[in-house]
N, C-alpha and C positions, 0 to 999 in steps of 0.2 A: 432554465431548462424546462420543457413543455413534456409537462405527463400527461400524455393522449389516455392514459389506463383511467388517470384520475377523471381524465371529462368526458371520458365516457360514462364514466360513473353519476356523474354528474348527470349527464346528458338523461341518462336513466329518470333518476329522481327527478328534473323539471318537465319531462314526459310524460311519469306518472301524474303531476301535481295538475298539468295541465288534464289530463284525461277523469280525474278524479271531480276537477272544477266545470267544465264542458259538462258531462255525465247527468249534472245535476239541473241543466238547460232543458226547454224542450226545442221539437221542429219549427215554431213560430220565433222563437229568440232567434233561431241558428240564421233565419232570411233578416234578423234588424240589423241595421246599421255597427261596423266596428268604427276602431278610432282611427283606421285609416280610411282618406278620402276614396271614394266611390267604390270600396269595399262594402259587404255586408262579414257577416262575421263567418260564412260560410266559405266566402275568399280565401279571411283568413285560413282556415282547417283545409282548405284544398290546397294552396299553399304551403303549407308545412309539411302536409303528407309527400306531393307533387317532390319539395324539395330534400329530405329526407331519397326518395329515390335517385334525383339528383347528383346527392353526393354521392353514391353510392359507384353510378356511373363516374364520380371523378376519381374515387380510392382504387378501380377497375381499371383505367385509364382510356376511359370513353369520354366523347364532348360532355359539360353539363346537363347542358338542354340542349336539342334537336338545331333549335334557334329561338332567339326571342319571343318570333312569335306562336312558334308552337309553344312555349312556356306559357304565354298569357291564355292562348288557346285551352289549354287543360285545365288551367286555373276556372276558367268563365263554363269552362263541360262541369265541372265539377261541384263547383259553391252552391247551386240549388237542391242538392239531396240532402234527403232528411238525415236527424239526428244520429241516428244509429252506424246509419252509412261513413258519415264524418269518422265516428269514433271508430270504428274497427278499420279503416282507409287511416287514421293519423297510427292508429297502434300496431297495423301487421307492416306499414312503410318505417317507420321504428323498428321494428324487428327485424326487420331486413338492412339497414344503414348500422345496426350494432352484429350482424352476422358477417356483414361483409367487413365493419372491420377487425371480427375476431381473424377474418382469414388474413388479413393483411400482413404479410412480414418484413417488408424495407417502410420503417414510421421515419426514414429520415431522408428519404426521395422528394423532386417536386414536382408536383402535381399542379394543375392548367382548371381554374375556374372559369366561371364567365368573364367574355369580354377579354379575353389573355392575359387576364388575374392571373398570376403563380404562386403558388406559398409549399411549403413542408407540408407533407401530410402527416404530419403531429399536430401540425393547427388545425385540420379539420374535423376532428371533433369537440374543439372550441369555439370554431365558426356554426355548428350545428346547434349547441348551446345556447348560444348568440340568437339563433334562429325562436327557440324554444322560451326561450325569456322573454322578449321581447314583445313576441306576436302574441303570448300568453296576456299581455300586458292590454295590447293591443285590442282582444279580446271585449275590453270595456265589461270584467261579470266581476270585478272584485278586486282583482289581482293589479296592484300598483307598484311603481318603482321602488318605495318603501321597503317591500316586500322581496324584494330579490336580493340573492343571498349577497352578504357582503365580498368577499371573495370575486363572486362575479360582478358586480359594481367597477370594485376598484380595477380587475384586468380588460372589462371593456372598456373603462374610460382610457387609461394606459393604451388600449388598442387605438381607440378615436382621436388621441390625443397626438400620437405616432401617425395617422394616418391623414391628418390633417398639418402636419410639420414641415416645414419648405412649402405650401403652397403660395402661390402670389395673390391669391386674392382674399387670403387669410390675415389680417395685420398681428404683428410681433403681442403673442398672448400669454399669460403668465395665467395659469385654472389654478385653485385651491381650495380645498375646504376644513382648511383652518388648521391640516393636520399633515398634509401632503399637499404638494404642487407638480403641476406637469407644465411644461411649455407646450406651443405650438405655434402655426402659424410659419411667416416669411421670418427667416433672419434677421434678428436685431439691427435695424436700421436708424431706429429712432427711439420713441417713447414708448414702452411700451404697456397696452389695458391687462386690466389683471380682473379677472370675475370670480368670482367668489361665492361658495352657497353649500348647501348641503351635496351628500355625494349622490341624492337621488338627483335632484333637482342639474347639476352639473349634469348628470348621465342623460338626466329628456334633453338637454340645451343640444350635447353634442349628436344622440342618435335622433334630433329632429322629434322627439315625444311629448316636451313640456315647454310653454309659453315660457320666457326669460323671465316674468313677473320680478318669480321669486329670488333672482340673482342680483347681486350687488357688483358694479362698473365699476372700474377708477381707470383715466386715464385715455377715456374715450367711450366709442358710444359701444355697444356690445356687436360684436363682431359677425358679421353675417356669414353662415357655415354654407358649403357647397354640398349638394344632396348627395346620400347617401349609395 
């Protein structure tokens, strides 16, 4: 059962954590480089804000974004202003994505994401989360998979894990970390690899964050994931 109440809450506190972490940056950091390719970290916080309005338009039952490429469009208007700009742009588009869904009264409707994604709108303010975690991470100022709360670890990889199940270009995969396991992948057909590692380390492999270095194979070679 999905308490939207709870991740909002949630959503809250990884909003704050990011804005308290950001804050302490100056204008010269916000143009270097994040840990996503041909982003600077400016992307990133344009991004976040950008998508925060977003959902907002989807809790509303308006498209996501205009289209693709207005989406990237806003993103690339956006990432070059300084610091300040960022921070009151990522916190009054937060105020606004937890206004709109104070208003919301059917959390058990579906709702139409990008690309004609569907889900419950009780999952979107877990996919918001998702957002807030992640890009936090992304960030490159401190903030590592380590650090993200347990709770959320274990329900995004559960999320990635679910998301990646029945695909055919995924081989029959058994994830654990030594305390839980998820399958994924194509239906048991044959043999099948089992990876193993820490639940941070698991969570880069599946959201494409961390090199496999630190993961342990059996059973084949470690499975190449479809992006994201």
């Amino acid at each position: 059962m999905i308490d939207h109440a709870h991740d909002l809450a949630s959503v809250r506190d990884a909003t704050e954590r990011l804005l308290t972490a950001v804050g302490k940056l100056d204008n010269a950091s916000v143009t270097e480089s994040s840990r996503l390719p041909g982003w600077t970290r400016g992307h990133v916080l344009a991004h976040l804000a950008r998508n925060a309005d977003a959902l907002v338009n989807v809790l509303q039952g308006r498209p996501m974004y205009v289209s693709g490429e207005a989406r990237d469009a806003d993103i690339e208007r956006d990432a070059p202003r300084p610091l300040d700009a960022h921070l009151a742009d990522v916190r009054e588009s937060a105020a606004r994505f937890q206004d709109a869904s104070a208003a919301l009264a059917d959390w058990s409707r579906t709702v139409e994401l990008r690309n004609g994604v569907t889900d419950s709108a009780s999952r979107v303010p877990f996919r918001r989360w998702v957002e807030v975690e992640l890009h936090h991470v992304d960030l490159g100022i401190g903030y590592e998979l380590e650090d993200l709360p347990a709770e959320f670890t274990e329900r995004e990889t559960d999320f990635l894990a679910a998301r990646f199940a029945g695909h055919p270009d995924v081989p029959t995969t058994r994830i654990t970390d030594g305390t839980r396991a998820w399958s994924t992948g194509r239906e048991a057909t044959g043999p099948e690899v089992t990876v193993s590692g820490t639940p941070a380390d698991l969570l880069g492999w599946l959201a494409g964050r961390r090199e496999e270095t630190a993961l342990t194979v059996r059973g084949g070679p470690l499975p190449a994931l479809p992006p994201l």
